[in-house]
N, C-alpha and C positions, 0 to 999 in steps of 0.2 A: 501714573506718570509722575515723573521727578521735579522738582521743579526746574531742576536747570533743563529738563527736555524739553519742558512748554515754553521756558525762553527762549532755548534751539527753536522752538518749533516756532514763532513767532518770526525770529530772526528770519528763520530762511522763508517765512513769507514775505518779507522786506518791508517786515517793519523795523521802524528807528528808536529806540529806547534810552530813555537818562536812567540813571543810579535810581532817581526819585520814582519812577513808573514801573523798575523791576520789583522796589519795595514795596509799593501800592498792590499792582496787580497779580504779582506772585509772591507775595508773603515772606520775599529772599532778606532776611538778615543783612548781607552783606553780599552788595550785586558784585565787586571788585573781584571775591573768589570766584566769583560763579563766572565770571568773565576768564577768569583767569584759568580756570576748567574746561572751559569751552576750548581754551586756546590748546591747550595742552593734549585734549583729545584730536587736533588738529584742524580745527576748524579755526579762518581766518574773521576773528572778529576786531575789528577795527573803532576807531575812536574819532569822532568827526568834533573837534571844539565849534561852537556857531555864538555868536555876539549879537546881542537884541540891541534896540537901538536906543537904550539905557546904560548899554554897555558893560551891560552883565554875561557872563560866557556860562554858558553847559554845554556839557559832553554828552553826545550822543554813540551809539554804540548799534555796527550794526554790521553784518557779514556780507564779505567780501571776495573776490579772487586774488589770491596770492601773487605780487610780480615776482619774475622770473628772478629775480634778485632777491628775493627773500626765499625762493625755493633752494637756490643754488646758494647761499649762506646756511641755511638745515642741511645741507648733505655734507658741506665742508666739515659743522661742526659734529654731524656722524660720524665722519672719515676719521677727523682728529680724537676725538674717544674712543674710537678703538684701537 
């Protein structure tokens, strides 16, 4: 198994992951790609900022349903390419 499938596969047990924990627990070089692969295979992964009360922000990362509104901007931009 790949890594970006075990981080699939995590995601879609709804867990929440920062950059920091993809690098820790799956060995991923660079989670931003592997984010960005996921996205691309069409899976809706999303990016939640959260603010500690220090006032430091991380990004968390974690999959989602698509709104209707970001379905219907993919088809637009189908329709327009071809």
């Amino acid at each position: 198994m790949s890594k970006t499938d075990r981080i699939l596969e995590a995601l879609m047990g709804g867990e929440e992951l920062t950059a920091k924990q993809m690098k820790a627990r799956f060995s991923v070089g660079n989670p931003a790609e592997v984010v960005r692969q996921l996205r691309f295979k069409g899976f809706a992964v999303y990016t939640n900022p959260r603010t500690n009360s220090k006032g430091k922000t991380k990004n968390f990362y974690r999959l989602g349903t698509p709104s209707r509104a970001v379905v219907a901007a993919g088809y637009r931009a189908l329709a327009q390419a071809a």
